[in-house]
PyMOL Python script that loads the backbone (N, CA, C, O; Angstrom):
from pymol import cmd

cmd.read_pdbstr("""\
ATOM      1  N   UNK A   1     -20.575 -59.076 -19.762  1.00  0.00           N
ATOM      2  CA  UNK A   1     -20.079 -59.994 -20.772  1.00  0.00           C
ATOM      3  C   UNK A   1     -21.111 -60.033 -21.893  1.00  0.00           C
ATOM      4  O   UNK A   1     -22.295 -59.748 -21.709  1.00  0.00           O
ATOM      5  N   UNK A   2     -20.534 -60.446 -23.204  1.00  0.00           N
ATOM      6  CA  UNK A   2     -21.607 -59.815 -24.484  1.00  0.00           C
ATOM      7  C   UNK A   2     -21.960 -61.335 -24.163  1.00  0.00           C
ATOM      8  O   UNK A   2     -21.445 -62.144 -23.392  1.00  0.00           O
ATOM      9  N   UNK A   3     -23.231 -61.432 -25.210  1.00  0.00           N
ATOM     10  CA  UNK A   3     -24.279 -62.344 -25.327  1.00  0.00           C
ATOM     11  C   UNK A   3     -23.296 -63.615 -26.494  1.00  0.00           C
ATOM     12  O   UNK A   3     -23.680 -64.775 -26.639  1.00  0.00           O
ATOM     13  N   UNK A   4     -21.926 -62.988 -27.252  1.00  0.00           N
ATOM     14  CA  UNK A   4     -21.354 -63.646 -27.931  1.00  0.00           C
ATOM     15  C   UNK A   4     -20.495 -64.456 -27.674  1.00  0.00           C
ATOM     16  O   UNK A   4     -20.181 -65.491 -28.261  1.00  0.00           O
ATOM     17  N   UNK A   5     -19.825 -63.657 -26.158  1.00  0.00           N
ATOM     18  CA  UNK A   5     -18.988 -64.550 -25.144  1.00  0.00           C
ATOM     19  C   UNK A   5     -19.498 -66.197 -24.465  1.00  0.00           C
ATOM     20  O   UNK A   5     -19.173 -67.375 -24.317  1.00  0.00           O
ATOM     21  N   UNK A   6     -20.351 -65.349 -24.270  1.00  0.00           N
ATOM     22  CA  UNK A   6     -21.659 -66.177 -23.690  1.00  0.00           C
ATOM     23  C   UNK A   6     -21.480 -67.632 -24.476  1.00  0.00           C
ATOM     24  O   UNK A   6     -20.755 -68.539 -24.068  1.00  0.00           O
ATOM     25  N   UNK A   7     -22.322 -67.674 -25.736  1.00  0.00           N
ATOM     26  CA  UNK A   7     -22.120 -68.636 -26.552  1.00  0.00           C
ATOM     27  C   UNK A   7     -20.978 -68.958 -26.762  1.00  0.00           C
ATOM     28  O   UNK A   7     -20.765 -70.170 -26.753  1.00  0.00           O
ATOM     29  N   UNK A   8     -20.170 -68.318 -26.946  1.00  0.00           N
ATOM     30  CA  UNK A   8     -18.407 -69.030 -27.327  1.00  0.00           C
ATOM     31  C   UNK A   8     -18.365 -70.020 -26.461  1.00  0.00           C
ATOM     32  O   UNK A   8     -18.222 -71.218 -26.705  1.00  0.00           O
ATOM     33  N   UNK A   9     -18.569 -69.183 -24.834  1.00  0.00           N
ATOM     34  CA  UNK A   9     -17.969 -70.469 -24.013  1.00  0.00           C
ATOM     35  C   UNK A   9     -19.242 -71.497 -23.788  1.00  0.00           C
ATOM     36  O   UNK A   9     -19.340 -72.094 -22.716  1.00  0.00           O
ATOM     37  N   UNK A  10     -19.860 -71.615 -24.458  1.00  0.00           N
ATOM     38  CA  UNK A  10     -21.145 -72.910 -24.120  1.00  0.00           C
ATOM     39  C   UNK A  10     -20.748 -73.691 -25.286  1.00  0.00           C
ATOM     40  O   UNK A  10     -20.696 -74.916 -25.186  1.00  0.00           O
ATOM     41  N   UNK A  11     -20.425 -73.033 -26.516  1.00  0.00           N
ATOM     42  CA  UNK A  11     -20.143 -73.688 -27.457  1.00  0.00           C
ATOM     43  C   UNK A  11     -18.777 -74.613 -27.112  1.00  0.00           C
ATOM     44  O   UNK A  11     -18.938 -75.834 -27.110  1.00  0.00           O
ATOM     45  N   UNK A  12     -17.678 -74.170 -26.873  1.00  0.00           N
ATOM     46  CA  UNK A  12     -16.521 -74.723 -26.176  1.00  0.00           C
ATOM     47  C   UNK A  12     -16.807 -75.618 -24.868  1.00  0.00           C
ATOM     48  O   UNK A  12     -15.988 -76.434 -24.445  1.00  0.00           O
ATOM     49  N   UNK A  13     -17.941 -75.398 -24.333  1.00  0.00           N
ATOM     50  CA  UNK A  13     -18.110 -76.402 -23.288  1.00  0.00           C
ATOM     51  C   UNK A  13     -18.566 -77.905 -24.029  1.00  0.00           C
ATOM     52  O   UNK A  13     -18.144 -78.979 -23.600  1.00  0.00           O
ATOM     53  N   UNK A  14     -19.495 -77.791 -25.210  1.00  0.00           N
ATOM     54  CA  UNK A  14     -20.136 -78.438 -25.658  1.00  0.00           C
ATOM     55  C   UNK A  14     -19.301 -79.475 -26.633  1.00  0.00           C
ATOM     56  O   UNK A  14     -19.375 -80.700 -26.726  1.00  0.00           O
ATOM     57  N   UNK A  15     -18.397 -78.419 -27.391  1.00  0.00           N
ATOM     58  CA  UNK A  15     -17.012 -79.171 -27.719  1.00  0.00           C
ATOM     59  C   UNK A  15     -16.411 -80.021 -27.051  1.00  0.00           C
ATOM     60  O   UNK A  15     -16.005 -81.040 -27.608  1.00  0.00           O
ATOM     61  N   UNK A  16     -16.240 -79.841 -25.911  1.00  0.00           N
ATOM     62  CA  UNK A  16     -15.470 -80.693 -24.639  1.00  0.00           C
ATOM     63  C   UNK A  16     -15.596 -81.687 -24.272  1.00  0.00           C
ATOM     64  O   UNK A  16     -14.848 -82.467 -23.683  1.00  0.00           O
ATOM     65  N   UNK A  17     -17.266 -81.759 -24.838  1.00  0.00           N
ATOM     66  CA  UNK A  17     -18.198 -83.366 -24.588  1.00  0.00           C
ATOM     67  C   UNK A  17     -18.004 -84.113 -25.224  1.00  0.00           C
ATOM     68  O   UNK A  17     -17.756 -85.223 -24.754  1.00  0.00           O
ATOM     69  N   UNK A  18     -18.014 -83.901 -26.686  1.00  0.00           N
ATOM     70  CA  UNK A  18     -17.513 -84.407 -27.616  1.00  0.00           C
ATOM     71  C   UNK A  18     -16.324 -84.874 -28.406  1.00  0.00           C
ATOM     72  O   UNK A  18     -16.406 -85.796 -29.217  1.00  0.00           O
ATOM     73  N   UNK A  19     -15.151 -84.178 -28.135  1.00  0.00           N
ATOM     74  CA  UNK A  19     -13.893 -84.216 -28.400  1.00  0.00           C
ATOM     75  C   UNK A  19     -13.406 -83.517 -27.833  1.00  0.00           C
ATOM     76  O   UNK A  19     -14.042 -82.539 -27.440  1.00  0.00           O
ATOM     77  N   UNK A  20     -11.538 -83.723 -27.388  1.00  0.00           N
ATOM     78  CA  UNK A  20     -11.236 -82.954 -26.571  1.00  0.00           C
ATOM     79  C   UNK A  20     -10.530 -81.938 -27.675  1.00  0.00           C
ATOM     80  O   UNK A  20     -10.271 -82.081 -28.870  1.00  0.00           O
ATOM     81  N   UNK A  21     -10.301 -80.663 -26.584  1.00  0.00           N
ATOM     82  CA  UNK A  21     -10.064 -79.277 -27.577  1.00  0.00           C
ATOM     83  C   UNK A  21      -8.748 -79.184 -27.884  1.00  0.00           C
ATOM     84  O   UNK A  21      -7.956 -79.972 -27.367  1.00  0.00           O
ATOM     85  N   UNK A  22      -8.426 -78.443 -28.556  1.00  0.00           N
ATOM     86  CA  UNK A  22      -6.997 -77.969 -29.141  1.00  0.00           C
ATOM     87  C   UNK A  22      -6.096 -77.085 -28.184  1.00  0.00           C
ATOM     88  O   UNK A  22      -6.472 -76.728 -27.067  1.00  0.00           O
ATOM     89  N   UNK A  23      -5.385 -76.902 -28.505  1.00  0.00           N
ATOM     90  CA  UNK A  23      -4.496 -75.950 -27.530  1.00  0.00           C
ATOM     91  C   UNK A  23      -4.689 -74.351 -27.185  1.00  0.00           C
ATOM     92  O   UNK A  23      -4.441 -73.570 -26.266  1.00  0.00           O
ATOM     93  N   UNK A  24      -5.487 -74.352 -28.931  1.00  0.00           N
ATOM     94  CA  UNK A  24      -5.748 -72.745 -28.940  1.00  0.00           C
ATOM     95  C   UNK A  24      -7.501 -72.465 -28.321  1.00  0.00           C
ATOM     96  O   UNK A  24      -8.061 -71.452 -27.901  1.00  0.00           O
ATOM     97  N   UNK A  25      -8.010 -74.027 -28.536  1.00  0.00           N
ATOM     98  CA  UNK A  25      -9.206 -73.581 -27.316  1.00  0.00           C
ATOM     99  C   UNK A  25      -9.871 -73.821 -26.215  1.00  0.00           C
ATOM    100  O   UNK A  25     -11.058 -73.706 -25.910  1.00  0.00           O
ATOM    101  N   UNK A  26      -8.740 -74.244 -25.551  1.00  0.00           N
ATOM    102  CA  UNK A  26      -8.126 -74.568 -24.136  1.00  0.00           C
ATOM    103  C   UNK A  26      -7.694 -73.061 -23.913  1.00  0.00           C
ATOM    104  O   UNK A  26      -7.928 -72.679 -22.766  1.00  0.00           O
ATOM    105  N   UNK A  27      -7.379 -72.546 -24.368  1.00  0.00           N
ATOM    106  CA  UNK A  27      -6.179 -70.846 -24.152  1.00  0.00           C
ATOM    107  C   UNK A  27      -7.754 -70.122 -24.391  1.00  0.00           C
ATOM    108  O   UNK A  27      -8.182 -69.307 -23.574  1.00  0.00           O
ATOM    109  N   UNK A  28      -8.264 -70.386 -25.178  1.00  0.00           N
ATOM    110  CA  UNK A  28      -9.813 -69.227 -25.362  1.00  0.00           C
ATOM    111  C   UNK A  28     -10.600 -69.759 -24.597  1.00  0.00           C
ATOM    112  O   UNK A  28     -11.428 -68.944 -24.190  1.00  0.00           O
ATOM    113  N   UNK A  29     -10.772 -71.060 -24.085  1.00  0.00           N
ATOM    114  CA  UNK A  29     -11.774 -70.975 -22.970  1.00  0.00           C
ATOM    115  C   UNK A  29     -11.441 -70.482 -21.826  1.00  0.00           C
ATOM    116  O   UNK A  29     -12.242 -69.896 -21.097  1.00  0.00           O
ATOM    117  N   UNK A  30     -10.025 -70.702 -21.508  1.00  0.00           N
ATOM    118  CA  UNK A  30      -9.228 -70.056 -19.905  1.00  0.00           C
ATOM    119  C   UNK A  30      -9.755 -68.870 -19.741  1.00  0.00           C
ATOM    120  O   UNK A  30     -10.484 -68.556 -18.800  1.00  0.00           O
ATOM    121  N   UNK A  31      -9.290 -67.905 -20.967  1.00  0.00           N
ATOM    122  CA  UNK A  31      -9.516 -66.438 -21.086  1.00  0.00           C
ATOM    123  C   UNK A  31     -10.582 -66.272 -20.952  1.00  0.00           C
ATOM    124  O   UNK A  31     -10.807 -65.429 -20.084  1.00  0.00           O
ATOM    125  N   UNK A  32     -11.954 -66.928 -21.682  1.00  0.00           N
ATOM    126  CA  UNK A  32     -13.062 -66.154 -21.330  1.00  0.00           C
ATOM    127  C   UNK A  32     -13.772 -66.681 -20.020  1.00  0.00           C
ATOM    128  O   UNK A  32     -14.844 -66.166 -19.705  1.00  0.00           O
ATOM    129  N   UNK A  33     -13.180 -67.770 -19.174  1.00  0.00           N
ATOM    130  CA  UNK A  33     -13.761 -68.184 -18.120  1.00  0.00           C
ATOM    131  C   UNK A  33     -13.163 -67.095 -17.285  1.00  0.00           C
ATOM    132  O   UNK A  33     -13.879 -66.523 -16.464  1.00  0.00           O
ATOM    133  N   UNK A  34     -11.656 -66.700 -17.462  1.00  0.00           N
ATOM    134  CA  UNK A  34     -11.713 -65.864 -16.599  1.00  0.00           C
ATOM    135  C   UNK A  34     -12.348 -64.093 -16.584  1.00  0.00           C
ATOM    136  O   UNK A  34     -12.393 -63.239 -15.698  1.00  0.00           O
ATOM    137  N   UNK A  35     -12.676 -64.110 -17.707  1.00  0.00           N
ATOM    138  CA  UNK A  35     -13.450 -62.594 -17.638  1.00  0.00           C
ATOM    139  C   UNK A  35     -14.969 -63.111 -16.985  1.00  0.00           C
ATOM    140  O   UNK A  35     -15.605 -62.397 -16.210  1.00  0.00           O
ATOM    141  N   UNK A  36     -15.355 -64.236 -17.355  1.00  0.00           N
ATOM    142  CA  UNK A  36     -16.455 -64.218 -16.787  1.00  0.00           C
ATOM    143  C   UNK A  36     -16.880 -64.085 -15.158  1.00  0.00           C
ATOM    144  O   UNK A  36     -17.833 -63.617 -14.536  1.00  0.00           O
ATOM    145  N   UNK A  37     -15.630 -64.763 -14.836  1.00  0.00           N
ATOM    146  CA  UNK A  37     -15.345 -64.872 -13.722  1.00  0.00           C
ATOM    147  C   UNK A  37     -15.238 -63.488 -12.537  1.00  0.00           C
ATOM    148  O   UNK A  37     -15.670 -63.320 -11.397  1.00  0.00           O
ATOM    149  N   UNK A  38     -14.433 -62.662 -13.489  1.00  0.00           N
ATOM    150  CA  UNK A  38     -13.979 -61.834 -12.926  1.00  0.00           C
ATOM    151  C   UNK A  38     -15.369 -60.540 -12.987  1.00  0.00           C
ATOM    152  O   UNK A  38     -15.429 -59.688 -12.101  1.00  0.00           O
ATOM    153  N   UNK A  39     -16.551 -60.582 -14.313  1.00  0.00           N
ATOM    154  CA  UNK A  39     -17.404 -60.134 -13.836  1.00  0.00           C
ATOM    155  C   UNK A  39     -18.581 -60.161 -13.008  1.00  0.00           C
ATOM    156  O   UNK A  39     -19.239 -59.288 -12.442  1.00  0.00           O
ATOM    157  N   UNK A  40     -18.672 -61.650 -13.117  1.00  0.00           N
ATOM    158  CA  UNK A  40     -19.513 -62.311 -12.057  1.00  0.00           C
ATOM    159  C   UNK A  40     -18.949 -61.751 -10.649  1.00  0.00           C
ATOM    160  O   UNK A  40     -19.966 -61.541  -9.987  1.00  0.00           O
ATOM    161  N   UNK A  41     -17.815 -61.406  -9.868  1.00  0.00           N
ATOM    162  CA  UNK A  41     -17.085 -60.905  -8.762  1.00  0.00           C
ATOM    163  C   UNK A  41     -17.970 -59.986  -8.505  1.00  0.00           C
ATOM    164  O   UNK A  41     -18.923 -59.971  -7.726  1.00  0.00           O
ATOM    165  N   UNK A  42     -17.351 -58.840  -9.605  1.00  0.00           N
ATOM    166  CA  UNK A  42     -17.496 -57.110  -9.594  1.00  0.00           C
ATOM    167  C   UNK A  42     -19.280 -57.036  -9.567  1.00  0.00           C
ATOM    168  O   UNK A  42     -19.897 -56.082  -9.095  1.00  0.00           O
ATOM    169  N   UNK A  43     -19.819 -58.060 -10.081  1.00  0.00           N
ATOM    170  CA  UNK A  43     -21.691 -58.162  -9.958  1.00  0.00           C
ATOM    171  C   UNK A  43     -21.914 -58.259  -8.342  1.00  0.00           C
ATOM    172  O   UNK A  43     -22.437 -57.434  -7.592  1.00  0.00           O
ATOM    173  N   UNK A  44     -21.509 -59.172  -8.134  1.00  0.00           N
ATOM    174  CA  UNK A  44     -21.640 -59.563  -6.384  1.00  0.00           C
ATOM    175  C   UNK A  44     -20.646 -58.843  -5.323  1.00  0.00           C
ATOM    176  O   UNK A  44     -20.671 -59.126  -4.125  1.00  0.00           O
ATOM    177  N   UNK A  45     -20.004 -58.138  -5.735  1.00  0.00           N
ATOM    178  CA  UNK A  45     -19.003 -56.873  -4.988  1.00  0.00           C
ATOM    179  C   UNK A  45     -20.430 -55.830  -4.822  1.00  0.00           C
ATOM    180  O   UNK A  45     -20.955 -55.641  -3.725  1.00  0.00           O
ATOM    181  N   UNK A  46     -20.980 -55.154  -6.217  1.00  0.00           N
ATOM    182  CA  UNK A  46     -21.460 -54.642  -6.124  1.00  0.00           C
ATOM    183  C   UNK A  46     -22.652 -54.548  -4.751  1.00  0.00           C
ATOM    184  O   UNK A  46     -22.813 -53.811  -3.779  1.00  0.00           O
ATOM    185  N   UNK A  47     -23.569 -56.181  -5.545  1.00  0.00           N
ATOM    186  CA  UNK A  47     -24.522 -56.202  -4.385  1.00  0.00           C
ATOM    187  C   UNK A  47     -24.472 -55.773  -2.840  1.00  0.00           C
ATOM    188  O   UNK A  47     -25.348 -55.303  -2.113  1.00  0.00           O
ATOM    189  N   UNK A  48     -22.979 -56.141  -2.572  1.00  0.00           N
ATOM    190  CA  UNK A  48     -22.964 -56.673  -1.013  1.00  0.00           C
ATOM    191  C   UNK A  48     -22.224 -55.277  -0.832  1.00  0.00           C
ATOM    192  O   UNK A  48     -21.820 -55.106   0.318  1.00  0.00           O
ATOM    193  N   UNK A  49     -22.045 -54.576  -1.436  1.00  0.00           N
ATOM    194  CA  UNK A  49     -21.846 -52.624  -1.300  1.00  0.00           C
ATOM    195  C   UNK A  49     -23.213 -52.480  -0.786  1.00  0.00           C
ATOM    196  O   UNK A  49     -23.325 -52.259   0.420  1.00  0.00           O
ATOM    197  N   UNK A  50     -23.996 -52.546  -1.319  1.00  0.00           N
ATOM    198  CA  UNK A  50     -25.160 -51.876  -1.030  1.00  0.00           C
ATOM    199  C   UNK A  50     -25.977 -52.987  -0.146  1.00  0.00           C
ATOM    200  O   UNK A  50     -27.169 -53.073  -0.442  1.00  0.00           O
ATOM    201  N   UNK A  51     -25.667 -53.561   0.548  1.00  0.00           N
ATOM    202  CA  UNK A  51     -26.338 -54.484   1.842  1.00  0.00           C
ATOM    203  C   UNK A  51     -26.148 -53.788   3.363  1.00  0.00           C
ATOM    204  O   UNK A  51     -25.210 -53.275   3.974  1.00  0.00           O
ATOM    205  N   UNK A  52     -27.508 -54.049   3.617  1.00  0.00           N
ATOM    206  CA  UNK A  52     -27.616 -53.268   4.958  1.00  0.00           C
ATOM    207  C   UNK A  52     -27.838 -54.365   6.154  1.00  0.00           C
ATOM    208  O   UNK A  52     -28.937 -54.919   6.187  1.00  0.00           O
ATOM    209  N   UNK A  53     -27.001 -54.660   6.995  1.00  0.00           N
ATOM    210  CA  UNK A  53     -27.588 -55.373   8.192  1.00  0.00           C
ATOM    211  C   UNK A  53     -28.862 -54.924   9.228  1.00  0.00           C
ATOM    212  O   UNK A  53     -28.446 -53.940   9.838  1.00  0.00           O
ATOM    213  N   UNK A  54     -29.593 -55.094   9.464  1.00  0.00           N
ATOM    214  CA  UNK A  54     -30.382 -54.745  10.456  1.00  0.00           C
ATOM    215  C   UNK A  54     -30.682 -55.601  11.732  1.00  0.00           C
ATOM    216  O   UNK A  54     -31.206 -56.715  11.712  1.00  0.00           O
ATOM    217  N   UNK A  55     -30.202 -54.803  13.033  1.00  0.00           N
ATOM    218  CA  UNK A  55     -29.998 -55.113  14.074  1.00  0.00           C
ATOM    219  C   UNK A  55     -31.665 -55.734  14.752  1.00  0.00           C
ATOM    220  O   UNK A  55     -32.625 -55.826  13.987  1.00  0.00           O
ATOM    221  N   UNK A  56     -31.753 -56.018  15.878  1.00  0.00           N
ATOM    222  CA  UNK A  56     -32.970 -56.191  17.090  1.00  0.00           C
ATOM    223  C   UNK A  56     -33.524 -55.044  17.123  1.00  0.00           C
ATOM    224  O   UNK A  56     -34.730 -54.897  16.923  1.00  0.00           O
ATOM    225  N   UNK A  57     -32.788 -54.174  17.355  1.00  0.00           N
ATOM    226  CA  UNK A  57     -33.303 -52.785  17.602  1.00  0.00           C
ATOM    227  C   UNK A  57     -33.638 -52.044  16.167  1.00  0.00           C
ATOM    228  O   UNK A  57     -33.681 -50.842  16.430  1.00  0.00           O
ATOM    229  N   UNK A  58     -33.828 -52.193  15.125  1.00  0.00           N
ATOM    230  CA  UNK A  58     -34.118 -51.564  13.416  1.00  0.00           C
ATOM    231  C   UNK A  58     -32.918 -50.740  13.102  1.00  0.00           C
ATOM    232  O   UNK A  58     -33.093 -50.068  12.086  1.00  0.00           O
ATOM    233  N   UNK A  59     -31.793 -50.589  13.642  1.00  0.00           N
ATOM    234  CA  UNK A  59     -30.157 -50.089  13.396  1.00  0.00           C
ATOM    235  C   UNK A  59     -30.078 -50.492  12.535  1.00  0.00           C
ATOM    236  O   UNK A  59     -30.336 -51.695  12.555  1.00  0.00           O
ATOM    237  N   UNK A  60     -29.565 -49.715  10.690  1.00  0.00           N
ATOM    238  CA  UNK A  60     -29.148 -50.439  10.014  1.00  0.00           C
ATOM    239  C   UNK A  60     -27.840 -50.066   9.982  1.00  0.00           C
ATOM    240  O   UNK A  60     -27.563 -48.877  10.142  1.00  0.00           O
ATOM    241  N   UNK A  61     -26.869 -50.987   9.777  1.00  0.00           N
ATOM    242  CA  UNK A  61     -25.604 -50.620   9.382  1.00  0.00           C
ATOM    243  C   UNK A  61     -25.005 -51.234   8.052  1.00  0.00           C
ATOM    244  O   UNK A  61     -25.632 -52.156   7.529  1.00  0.00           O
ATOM    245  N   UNK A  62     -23.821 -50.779   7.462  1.00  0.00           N
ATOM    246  CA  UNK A  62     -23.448 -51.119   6.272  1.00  0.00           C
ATOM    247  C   UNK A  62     -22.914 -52.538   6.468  1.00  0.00           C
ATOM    248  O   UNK A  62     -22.571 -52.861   7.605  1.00  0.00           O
ATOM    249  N   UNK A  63     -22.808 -53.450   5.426  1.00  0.00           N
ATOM    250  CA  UNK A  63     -21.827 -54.616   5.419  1.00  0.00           C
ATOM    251  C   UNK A  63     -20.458 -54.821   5.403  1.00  0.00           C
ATOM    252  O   UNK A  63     -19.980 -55.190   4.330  1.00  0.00           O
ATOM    253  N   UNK A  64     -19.574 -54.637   6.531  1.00  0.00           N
ATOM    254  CA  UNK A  64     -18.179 -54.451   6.294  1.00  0.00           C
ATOM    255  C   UNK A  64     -18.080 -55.354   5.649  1.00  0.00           C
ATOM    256  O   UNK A  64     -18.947 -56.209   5.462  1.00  0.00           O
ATOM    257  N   UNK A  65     -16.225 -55.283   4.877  1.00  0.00           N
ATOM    258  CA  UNK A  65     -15.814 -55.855   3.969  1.00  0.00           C
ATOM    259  C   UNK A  65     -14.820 -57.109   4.155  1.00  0.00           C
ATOM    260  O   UNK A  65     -13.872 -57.021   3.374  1.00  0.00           O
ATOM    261  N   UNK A  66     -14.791 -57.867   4.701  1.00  0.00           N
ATOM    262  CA  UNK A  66     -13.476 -58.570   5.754  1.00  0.00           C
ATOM    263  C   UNK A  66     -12.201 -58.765   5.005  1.00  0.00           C
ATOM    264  O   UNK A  66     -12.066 -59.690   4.204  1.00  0.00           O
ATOM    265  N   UNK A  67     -11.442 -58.060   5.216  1.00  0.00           N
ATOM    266  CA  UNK A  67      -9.975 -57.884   5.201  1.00  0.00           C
ATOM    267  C   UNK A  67      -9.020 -59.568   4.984  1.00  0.00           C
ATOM    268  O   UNK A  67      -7.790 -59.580   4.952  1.00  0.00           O
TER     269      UNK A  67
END
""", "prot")
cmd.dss("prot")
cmd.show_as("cartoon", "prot")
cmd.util.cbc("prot")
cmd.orient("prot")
């Protein structure tokens, strides 16, 4: 997410405190909460790809994915 998103939605949070928002940025905060959202996921998908359990015995195995 750009560094501009970023601010949009802090700025729109900050709006929120102060007065409540309009319709059209209620609809632009949804949207960018949900990209944020959705990259924050694919960040922590990533991590837990590459997580190794290690057993008693030093066995490492991969982190299944639970279904």
């Amino acid at each position: 997410m750009t560094n501009d998103k970023l601010q949009r939605i802090n700025e729109l949070a900050r709006l929120a405190k102060e007065r409540p928002l309009t319709e059209v940025e209620l609809a632009e905060r949804e949207v960018l909460r949900r990209e944020y959202i959705a990259e924050w996921r694919r960040g922590a998908e990533q991590v837990l790809e590459n997580t190794y359990i290690v057993d008693e015995k030093g066995n490492r195995r991969k982190l299944n994915k639970k279904s």
